[in-house]
C-alpha positions as CSV (number, residue, x, y, z in Angstrom):
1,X,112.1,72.1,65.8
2,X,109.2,69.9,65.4
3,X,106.9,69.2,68.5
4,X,107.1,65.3,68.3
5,X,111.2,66.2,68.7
6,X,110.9,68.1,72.5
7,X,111.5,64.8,74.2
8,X,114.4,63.9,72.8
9,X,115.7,67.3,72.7
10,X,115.2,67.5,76.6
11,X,116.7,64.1,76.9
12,X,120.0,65.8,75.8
13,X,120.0,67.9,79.1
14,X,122.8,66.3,81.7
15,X,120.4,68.7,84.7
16,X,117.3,68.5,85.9
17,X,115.2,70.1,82.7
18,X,111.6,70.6,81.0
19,X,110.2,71.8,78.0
20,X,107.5,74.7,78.9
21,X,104.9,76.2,76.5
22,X,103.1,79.4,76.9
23,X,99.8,79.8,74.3
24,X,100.1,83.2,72.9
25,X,97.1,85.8,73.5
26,X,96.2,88.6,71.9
27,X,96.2,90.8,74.2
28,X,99.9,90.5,75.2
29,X,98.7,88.6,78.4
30,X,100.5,85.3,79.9
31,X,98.6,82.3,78.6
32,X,98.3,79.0,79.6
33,X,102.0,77.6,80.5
34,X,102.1,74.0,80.2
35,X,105.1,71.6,81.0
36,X,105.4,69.9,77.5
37,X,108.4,67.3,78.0
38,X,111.0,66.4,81.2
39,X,114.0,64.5,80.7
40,X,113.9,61.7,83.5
41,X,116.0,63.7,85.9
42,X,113.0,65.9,85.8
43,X,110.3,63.8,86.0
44,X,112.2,61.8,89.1
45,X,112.1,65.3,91.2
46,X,108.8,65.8,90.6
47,X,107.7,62.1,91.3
48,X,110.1,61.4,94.3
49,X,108.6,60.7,98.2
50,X,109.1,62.8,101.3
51,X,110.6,61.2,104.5
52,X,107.3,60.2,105.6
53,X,106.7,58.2,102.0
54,X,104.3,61.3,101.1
55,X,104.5,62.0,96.9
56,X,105.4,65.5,96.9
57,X,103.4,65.9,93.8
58,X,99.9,64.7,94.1
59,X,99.8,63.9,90.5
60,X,102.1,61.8,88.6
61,X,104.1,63.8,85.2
62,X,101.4,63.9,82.3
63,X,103.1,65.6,79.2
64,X,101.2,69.3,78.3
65,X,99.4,69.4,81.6
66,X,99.0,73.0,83.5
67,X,102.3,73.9,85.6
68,X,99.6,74.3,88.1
69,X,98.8,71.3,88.3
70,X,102.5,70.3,89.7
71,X,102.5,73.6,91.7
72,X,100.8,76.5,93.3
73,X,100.5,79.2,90.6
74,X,103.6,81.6,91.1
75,X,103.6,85.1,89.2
76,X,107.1,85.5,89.0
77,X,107.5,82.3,87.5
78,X,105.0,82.8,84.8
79,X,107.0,86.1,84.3
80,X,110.3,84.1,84.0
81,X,108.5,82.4,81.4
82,X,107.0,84.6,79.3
83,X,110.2,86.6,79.1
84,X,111.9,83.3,77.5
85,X,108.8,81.9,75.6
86,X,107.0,84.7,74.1
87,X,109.5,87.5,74.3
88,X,112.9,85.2,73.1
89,X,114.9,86.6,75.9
90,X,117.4,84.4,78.7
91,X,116.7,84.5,81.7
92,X,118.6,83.8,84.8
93,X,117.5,83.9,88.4
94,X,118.7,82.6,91.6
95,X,115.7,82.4,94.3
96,X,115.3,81.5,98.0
97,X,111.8,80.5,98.2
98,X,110.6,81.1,102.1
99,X,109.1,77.4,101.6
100,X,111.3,75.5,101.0
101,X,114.8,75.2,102.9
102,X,117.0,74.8,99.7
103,X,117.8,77.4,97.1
104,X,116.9,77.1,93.0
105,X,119.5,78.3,90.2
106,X,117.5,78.1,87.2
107,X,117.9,79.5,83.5
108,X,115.2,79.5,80.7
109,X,116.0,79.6,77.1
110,X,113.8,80.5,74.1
111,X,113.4,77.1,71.8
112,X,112.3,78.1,68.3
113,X,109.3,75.3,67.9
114,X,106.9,75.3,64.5
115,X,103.7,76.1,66.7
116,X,101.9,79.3,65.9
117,X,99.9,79.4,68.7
118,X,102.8,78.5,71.7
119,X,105.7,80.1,72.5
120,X,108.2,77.9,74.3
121,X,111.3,77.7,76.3
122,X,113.9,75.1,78.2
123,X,113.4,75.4,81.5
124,X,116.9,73.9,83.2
125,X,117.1,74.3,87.4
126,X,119.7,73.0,90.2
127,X,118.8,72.2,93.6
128,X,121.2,73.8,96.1
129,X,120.4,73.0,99.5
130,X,122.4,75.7,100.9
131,X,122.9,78.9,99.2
132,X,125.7,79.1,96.7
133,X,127.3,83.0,97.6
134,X,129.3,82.6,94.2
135,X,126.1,82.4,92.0
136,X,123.9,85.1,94.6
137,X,126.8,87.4,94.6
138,X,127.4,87.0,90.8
139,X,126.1,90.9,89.4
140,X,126.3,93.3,87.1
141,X,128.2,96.2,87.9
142,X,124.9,98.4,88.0
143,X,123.3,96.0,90.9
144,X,126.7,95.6,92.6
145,X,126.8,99.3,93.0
146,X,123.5,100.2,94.2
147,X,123.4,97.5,96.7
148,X,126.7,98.2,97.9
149,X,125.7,102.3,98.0
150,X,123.1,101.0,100.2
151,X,124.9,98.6,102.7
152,X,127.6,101.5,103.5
153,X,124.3,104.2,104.1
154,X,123.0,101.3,106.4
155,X,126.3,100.3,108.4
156,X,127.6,104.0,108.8
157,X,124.6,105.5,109.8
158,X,124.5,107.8,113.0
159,X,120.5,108.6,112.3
160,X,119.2,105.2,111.5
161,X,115.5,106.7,110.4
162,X,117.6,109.8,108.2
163,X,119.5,107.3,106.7
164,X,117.0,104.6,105.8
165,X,115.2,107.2,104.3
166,X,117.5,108.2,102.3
167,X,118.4,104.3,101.2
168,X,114.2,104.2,100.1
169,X,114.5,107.6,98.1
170,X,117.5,105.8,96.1
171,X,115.7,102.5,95.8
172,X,112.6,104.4,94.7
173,X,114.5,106.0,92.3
174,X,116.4,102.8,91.2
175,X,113.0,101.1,90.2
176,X,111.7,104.2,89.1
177,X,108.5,104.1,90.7
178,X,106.2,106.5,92.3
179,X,106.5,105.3,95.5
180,X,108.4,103.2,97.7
181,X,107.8,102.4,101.5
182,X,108.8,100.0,104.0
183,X,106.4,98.8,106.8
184,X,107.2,97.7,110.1
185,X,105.1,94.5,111.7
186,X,104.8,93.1,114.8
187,X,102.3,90.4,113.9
188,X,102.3,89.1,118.2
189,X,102.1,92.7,119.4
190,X,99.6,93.4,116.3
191,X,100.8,96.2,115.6
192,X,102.8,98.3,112.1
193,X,103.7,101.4,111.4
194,X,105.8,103.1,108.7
195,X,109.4,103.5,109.1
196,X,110.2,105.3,105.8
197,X,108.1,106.0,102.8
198,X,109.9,108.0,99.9
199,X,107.3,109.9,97.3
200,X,107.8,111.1,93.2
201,X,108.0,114.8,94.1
202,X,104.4,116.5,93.0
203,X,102.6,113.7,94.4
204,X,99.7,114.9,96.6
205,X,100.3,114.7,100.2
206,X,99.3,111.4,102.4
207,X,98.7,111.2,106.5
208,X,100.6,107.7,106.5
209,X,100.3,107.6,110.1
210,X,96.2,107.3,109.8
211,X,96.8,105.1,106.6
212,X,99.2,102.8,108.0
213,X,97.8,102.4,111.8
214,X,97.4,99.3,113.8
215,X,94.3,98.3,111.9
216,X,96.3,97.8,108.9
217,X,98.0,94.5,110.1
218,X,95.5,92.6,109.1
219,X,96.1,93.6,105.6
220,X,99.7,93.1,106.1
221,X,99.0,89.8,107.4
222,X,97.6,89.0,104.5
223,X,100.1,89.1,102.4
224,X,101.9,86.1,103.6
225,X,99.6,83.8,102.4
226,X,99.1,85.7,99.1
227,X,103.2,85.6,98.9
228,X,102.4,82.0,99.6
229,X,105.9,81.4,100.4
230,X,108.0,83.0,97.7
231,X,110.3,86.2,98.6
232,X,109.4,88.3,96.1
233,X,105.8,89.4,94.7
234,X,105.4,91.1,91.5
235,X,102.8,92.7,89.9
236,X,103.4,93.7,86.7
237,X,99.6,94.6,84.8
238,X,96.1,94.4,84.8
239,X,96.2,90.4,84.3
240,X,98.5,90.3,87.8
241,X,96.3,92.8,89.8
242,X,93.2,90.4,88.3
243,X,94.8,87.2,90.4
244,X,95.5,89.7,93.3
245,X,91.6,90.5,93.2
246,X,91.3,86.9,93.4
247,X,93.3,86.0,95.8
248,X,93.1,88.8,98.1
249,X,90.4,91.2,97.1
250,X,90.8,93.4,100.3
251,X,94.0,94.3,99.3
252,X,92.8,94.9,96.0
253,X,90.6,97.8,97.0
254,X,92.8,99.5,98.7
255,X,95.4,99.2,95.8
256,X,92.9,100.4,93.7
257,X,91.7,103.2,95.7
258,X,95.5,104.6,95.8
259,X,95.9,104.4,92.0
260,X,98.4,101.1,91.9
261,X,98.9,100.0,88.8
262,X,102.0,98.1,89.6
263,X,103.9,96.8,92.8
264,X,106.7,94.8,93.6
265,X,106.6,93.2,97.6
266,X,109.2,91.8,99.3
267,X,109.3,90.6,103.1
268,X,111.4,91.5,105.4
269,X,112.4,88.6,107.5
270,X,115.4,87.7,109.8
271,X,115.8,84.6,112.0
272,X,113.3,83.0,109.8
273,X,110.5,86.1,111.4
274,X,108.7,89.2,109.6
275,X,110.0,92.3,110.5
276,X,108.1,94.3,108.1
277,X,108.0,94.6,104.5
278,X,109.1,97.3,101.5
279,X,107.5,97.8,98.4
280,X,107.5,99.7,95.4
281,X,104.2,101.0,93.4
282,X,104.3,102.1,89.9
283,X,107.6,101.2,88.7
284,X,109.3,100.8,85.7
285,X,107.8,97.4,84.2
286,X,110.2,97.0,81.5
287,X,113.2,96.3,84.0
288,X,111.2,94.0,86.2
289,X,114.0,91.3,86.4
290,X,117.1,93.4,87.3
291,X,114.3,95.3,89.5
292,X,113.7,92.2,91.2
293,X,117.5,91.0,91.9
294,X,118.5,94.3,93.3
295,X,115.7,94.7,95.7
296,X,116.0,91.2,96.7
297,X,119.4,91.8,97.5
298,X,119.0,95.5,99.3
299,X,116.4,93.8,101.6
300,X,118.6,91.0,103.1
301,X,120.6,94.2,104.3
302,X,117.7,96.3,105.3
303,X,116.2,93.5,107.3
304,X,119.1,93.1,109.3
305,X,119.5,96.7,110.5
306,X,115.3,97.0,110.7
307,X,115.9,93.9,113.3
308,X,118.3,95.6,115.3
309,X,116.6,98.6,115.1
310,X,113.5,97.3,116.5
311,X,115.7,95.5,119.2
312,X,116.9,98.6,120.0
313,X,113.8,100.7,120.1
314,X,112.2,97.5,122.3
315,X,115.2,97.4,124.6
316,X,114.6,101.7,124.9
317,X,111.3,101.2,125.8
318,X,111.7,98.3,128.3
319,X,114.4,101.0,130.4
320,X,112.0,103.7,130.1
321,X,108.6,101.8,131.4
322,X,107.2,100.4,134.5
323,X,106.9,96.5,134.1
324,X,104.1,96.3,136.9
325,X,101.7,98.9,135.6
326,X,103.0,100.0,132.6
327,X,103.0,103.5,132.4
328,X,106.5,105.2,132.7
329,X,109.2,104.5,134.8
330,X,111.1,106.6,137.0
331,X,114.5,106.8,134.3
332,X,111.8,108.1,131.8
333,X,110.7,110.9,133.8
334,X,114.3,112.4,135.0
335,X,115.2,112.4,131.4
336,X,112.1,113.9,130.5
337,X,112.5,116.3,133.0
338,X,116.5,117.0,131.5
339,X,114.7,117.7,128.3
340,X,112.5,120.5,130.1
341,X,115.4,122.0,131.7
342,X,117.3,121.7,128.6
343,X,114.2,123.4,126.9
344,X,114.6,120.8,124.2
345,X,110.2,121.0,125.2
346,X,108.7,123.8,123.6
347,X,105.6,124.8,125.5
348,X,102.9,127.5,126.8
349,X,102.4,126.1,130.4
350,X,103.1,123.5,132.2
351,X,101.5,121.3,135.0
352,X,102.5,118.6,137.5
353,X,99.7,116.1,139.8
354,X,101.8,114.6,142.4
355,X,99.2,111.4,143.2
356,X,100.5,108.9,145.9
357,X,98.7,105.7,146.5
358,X,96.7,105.9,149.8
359,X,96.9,102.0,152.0
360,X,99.3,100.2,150.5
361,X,101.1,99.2,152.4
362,X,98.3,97.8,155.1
363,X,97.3,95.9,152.0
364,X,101.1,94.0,151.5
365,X,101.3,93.3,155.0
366,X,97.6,92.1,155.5
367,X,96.9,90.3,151.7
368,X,100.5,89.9,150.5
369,X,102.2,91.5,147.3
370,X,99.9,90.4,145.0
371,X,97.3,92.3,146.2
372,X,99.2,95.1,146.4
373,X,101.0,94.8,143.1
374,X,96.7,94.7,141.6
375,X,96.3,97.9,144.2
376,X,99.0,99.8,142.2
377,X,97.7,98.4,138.6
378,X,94.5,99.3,139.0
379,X,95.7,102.7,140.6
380,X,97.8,103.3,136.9
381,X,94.9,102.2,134.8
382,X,92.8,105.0,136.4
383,X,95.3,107.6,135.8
384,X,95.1,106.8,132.8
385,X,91.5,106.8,131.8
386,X,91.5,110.0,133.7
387,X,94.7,111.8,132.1
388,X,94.4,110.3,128.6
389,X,96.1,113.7,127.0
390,X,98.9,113.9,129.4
391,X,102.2,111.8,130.1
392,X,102.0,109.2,133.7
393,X,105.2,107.9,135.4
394,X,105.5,105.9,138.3
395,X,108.2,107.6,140.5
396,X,108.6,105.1,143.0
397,X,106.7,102.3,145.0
398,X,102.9,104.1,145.6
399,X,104.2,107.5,143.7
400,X,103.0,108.7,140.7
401,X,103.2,111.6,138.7
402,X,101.2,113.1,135.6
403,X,102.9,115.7,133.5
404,X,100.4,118.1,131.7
405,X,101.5,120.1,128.7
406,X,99.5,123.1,126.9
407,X,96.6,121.1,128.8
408,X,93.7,124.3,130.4
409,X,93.9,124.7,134.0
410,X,90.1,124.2,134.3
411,X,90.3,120.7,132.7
412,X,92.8,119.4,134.7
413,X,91.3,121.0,138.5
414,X,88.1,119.1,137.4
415,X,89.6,115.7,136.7
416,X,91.6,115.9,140.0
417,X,88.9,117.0,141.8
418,X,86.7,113.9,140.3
419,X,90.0,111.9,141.2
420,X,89.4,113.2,144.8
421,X,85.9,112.6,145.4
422,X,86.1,109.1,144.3
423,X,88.7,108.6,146.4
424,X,87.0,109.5,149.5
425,X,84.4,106.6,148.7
426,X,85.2,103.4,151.1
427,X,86.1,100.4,148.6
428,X,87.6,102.7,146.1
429,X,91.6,102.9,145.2
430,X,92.6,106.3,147.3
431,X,94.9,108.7,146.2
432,X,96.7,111.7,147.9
433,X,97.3,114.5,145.5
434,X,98.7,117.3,144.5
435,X,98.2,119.7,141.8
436,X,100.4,122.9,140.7
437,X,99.9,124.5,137.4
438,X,102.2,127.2,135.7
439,X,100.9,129.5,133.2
440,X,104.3,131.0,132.1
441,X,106.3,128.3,131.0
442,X,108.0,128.1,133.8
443,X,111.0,125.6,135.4
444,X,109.1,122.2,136.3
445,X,111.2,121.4,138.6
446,X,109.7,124.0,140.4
447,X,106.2,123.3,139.5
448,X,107.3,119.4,140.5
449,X,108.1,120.6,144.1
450,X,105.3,122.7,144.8
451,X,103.1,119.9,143.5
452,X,104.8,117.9,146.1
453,X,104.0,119.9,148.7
454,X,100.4,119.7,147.8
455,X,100.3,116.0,148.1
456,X,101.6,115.7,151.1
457,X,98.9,118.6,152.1
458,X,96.4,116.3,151.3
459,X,98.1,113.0,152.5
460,X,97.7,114.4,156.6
461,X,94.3,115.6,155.7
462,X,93.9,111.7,154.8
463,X,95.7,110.6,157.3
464,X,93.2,113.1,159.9
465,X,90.2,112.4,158.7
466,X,90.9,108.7,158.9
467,X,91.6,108.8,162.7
468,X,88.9,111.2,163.3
């Protein structure tokens, strides 16, 4: 086919289609891509108003301009692309771009064109604005399995953290990559951490927890706008992790520092909200696209169950804390005094500091609750600057109590004695307290009564000096 012919070839298309052009480099990189003919269909999308009377497009359809001058350059498009232009190969794909709220059902088809310096391809798309489940569920046999494989793991899983595990190892091994790791975000709370990270065997060990700590979210963060909406990043070679430089070169040097050479990213979102996200680093390139579909699928599944888990794990943590001051609650501590019983707790010695809040309840009656619920806060916040290494609850109303474990005897008498002498200063929050430490491992129940004891010891002394 002669050039001067793509218009009227194009023309024949009943759907939405273009001609695209990709120059051919030397190296084997993606050149230029270049939209070199629409049929009218085409042309109309591109050209059409918003509600508001907005183009969508801020430039009208010029024949051979830049793709990127219609839209924001997209790596996995170019891919798509190349595959069809350069390497003569279809290529299907149905995507749900974050973006936008419709889906895309495209296919791109080699065109033999006399040009020895393109490559070039029909480009022919649908607009769906909901998703079609006959075309996303449509599969070969091979995807169909794996994701299926991983969507009974998920749903009859007892051990949600053995079993997603166990899901990442297989997906690891699906892509055949080095690694493959998934990420959980909390972009109000600032916070991630990694749920499940699977590793090629030989590969030299990694502290993911000092890695992956809260710091890292702003890296994570990141990544939306480098995603810039789509639901899939890929980067395939040294021409990708060039834009990546570009576009995020933070993320760059720490890619570079762990040896990626490739990567493929996909969010994890449900109720239109990141959960996390799971990649895969040095994988097999040469599969990229059926890569790509499985892991696009597997994630939708994954998402849901790492929402729930997190739901879950919040809901947990709400029963076991103290909403007021926000150490631990009374519920936490009699179950973690069932695991010492239990001797589910391995440990050397044990201690227990019975403190109880000295005046507050002259402070309720005479400056009302709010003062009193600041009395208690400020109480728990000094517990724990002072027991940083050792677990607080809140037993009830002005009662707390720190649980020491493996912590020296001589540490601990010289932070409750400091505890003490600043109480004894007028102005100061005041605590009674008691202190009981057990060298032999012994029943804490025990060592929680005579600590006990101790406090209320101290509480009459209070109580006698005071009136004296």
């Amino acid at each position: 086919m002669k050039k001067e012919e793509l218009q009227n070839f194009v023309e024949s298309f009943p759907t939405m289609s273009s001609i695209l052009s990709v120059e051919k480099n030397a190296d084997g990189g993606i050149g230029t891509i270049r939209i070199e003919a629409g049929n009218q269909i085409y042309i109309k999308s591109m050209e059409r108003k918003d509600e508001d009377g907005n183009s969508v497009f801020t430039e009208t359809f010029v024949p051979g301009s830049n793709y990127e001058r219609y839209m924001e350059k997209e790596l996995n498009f170019e891919k798509f692309v190349y595959q069809s232009a350069i390497l003569h190969k279809p290529v299907h794909a149905y995507i749900r771009p974050e973006r936008f709220n419709f889906c895309i059902n495209q296919f791109l088809m080699p065109v033999d064109v006399e040009d020895d310096e393109k490559g070039y391809c029909v480009f022919t798309l649908e607009i769906q604005p909901e998703e079609d489940l006959d075309t996303s569920t449509r599969l070969s046999s091979e995807i169909s399995q794996n994701v299926l494989k991983a969507c009974i793991k998920l749903r009859g899983s007892k051990d949600f953290k053995k079993t997603m595990d166990e899901v990442i190892e297989d997906v690891r091994i699906i892509c055949k990559a080095s690694t493959c790791s998934v990420l959980l975000t909390d972009f109000k709370e600032r916070t991630c951490s990694i749920l499940s990270c699977a590793r090629r065997q030989g590969m030299p060990p990694l502290d993911l927890d000092r890695v992956f700590n809260n710091e890292y979210i702003y890296i994570a963060e990141s990544w939306i706008e480098t995603l810039k909406g789509s639901n899939c990043l890929i980067i395939q070679n040294e021409a990708d992790m060039e834009i990546i430089r570009q576009r995020n070169p933070v993320w760059h040097k720490t890619m570079m520092e762990a040896g990626v050479e490739s990567l493929v990213l996909l969010p994890l979102t449900h109720n239109n909200e990141f959960v996390g996200f799971i990649w895969a680093t040095n994988f097999d390139t040469s599969r990229v696209l059926r890569i790509k579909e499985t892991l696009e699928l597997v994630t939708f599944f994954i998402a849901s169950e790492v929402a729930s888990y997190k739901l879950v794990q919040r809901l947990r943590f709400l029963s076991n804390e103290d909403l007021l001051t926000g150490v631990n609650n009374r519920n936490a501590m009699n179950n973690r005094v069932l695991q010492f019983v239990s001797r589910e707790v391995n440990y050397r010695t044990i201690s227990v500091v019975f403190a109880d809040l000295n005046g507050l309840k002259p402070i309720n009656d005479n400056e009302g609750h709010n003062a009193g619920d600041a009395l208690l806060k400020n109480a728990a916040e000094i517990l724990k600057q002072t027991f940083t290494d050792c677990e607080i609850y809140r037993a009830g109303g002005d009662e707390f109590v720190v649980v020491a474990i493996d912590v020296a005897k001589d540490s601990l008498e010289a932070r409750v004695e400091t505890l003490r002498e600043k109480s004894k200063v007028k102005g100061n929050v005041s605590f009674a307290i008691g202190f009981y430490h057990d060298e032999n491992a012994g029943d804490i129940r025990k060592a929680m009564r005579e600590a006990d004891a101790l406090m209320y010891e101290d509480k009459k002394a209070n109580y006698a000096h005071s009136r004296g």
